[in-house]
C-alpha positions as CSV (number, residue, x, y, z in Angstrom):
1,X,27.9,13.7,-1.2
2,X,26.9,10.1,-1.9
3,X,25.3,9.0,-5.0
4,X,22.3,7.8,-3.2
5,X,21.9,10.8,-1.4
6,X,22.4,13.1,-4.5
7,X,19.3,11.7,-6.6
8,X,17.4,12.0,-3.3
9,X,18.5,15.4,-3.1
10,X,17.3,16.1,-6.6
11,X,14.2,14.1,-6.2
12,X,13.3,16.5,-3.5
13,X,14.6,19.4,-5.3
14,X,11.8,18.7,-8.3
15,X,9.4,18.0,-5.7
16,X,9.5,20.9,-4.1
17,X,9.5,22.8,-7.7
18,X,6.0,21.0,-8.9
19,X,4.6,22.1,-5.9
20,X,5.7,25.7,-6.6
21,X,4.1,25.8,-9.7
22,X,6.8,25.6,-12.2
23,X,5.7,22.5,-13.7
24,X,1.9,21.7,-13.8
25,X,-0.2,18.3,-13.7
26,X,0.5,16.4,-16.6
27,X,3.0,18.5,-17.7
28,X,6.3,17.0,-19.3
29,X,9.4,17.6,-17.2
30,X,12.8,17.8,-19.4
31,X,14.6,15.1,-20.5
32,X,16.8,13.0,-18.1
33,X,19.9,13.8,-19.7
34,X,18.7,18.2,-20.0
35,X,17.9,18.2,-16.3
36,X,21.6,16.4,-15.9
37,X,23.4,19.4,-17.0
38,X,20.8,21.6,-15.3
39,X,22.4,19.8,-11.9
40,X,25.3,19.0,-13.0
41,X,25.4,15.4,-12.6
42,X,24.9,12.3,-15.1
43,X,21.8,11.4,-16.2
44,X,22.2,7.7,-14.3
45,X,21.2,10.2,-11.2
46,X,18.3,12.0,-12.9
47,X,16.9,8.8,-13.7
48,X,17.0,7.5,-10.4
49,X,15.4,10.6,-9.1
50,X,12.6,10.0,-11.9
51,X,12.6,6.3,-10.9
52,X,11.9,7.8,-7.1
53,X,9.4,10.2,-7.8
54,X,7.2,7.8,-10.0
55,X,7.2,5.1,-7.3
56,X,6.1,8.0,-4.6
57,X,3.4,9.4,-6.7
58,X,4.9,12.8,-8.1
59,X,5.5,11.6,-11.9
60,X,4.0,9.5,-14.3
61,X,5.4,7.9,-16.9
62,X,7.4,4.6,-18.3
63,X,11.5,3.7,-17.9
64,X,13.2,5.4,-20.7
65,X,10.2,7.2,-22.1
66,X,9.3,11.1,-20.7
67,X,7.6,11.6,-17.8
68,X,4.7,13.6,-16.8
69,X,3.5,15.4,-13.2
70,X,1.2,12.9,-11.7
71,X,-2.8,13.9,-10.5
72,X,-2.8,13.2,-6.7
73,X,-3.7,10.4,-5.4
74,X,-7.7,10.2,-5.3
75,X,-8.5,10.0,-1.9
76,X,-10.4,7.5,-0.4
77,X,-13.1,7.0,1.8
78,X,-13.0,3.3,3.7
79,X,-16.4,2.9,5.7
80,X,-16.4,-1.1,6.2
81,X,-13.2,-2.7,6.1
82,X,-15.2,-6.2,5.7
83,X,-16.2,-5.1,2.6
84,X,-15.7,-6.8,-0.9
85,X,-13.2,-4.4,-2.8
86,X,-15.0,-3.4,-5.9
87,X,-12.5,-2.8,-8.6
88,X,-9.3,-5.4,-9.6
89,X,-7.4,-7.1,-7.5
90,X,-4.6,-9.1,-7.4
91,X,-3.5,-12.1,-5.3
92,X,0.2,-12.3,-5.1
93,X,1.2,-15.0,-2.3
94,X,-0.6,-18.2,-1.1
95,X,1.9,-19.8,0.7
96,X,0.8,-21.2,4.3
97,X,2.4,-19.8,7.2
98,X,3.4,-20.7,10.6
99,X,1.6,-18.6,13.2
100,X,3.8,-15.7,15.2
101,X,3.3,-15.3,18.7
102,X,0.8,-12.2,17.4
103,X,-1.0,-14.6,15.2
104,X,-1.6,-17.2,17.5
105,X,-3.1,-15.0,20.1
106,X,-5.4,-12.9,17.4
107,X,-6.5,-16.6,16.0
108,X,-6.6,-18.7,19.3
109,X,-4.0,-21.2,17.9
110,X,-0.8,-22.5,19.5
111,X,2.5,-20.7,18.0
112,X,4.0,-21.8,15.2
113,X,0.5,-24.2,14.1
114,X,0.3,-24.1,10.0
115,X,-1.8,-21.3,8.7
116,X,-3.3,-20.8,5.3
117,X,-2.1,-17.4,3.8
118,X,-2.9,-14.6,1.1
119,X,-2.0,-11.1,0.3
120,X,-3.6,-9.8,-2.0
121,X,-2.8,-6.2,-4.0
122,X,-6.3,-4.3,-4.3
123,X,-6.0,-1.6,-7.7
124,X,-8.1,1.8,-8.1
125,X,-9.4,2.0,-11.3
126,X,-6.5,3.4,-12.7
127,X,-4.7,0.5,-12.2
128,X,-2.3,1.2,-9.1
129,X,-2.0,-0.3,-6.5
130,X,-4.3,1.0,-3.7
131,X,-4.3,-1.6,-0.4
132,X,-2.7,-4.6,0.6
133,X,-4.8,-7.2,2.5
134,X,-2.9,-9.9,4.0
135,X,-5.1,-12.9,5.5
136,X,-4.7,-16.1,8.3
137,X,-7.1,-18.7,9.1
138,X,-7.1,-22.2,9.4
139,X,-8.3,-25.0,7.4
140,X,-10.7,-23.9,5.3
141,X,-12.1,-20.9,5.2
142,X,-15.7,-20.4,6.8
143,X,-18.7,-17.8,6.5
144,X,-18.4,-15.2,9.7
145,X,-21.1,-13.8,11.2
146,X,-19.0,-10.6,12.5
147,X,-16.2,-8.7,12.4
148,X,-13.7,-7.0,14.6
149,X,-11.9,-4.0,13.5
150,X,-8.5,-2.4,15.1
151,X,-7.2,0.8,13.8
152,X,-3.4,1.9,13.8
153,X,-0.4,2.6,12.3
154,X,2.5,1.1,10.7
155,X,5.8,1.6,9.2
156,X,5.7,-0.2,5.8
157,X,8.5,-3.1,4.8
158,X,10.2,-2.8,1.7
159,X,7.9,-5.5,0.3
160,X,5.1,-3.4,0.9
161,X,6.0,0.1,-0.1
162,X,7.5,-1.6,-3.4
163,X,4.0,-3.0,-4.1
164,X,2.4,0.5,-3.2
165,X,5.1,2.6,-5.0
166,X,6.1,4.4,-1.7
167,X,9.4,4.7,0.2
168,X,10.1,1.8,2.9
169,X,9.5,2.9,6.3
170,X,6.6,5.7,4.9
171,X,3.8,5.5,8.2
172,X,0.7,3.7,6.9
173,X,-2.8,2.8,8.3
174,X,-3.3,-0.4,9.6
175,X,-6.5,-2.5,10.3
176,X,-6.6,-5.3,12.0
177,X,-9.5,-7.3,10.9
178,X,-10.4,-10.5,12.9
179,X,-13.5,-12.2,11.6
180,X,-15.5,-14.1,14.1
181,X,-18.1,-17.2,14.4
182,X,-21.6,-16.8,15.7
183,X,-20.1,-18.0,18.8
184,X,-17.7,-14.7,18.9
185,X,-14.8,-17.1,18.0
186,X,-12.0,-15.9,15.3
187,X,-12.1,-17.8,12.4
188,X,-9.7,-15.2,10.3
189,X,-7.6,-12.5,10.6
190,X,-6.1,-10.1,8.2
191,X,-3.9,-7.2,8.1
192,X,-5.2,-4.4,5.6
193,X,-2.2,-1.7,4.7
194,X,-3.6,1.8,3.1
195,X,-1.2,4.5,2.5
196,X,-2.0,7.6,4.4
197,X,-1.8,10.0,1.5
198,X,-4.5,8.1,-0.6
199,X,-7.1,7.1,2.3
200,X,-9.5,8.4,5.5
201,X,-10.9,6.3,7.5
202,X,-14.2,6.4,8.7
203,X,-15.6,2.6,10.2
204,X,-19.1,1.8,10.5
205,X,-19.1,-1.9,11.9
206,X,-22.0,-4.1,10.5
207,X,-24.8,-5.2,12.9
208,X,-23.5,-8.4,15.5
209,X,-25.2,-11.8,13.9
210,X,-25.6,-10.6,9.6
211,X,-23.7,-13.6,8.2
212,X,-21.3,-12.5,5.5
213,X,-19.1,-14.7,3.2
């Protein structure tokens, strides 16, 4: 068995132990190098089974200190995706970008015309990282008078499910969010990524013509 698969395998093995019970929330699990002999492996594989289940959520706890089992993710209702998020956030890229063929249709643009860009990482209260809201418009940004919402699904990138603490390719939700002049025109667009395990959905579009900044 590889190495990579063998912390996986224990990673799963620990999983499936919290949720029988044998360790409870907020408990301390045993030390990387007691469950090592408990599997019969070196403690390099523990921790990267630790390292694993504290980026998905399971345990809690700091590189080379204990760790503890994790209180589920709260989860959340979303009712407007236009919203303003209400706790901290953090924006993490501002570079502009060219438009994609996907782009340039969802913004009326030509392909490959300069767009100004931002993701930004939105944080519960806690402190983790809870959405990622990645925006496109041109030139300067403008107050909308509506908003356009399209609700699906995506595999997340590595990028993405490093900033959420998830495993790459883990299905996520997906709004589209294209917000439009008082002509009906898109002036922005952004993709909003939840993680499925943490959010439900429930949209309640705003009423056609209430300007909003």
């Amino acid at each position: 068995m590889s190495a990579d698969a063998r912390y996986r395998r224990i990673a799963a093995d620990i999983r499936r132990r919290i949720q029988g019970g044998e360790w409870q929330t907020g408990e301390r699990l045993p030390s990387r190098t007691d469950m090592a002999q408990a599997y019969g492996v070196h403690p390099q594989t523990v921790r990267l089974a630790y390292a694993l289940l504290r980026r998905t959520g399971v345990l809690d706890g700091e590189e080379r200190k204990y760790v503890t089992v994790a209180h589920p993710p709260a989860m959340r209702t979303l009712t407007d995706a236009d919203a303003e998020w209400p706790f901290a956030s953090e924006t993490t890229d501002t570079r502009p970008r060219p438009a994609t063929a996907e782009l340039a249709e969802r913004l009326g643009v030509r392909v490959g015309a300069t767009l100004q860009h931002e993701t930004v990482e939105c944080l519960d209260p806690g402190g983790h990282s809870a959405m990622l809201v990645s925006s496109w418009w041109r030139g300067r940004r403008k107050p909308h008078a509506a908003v356009v919402v399209e609700l699906g699904t995506v595999p997340l990138r590595i990028e993405e499910a490093h900033a959420l603490g998830l495993l790459a390719d883990m299905p996520a939700y997906r709004l589209v969010r294209t917000r439009l002049d008082a002509a009906g025109l898109p002036l922005e667009t952004a993709d909003l990524i939840l993680p499925m395990d943490r959010w439900l959905i429930r949209l309640s579009p705003a009423p056609y013509g209430s300007p909003r900044r």
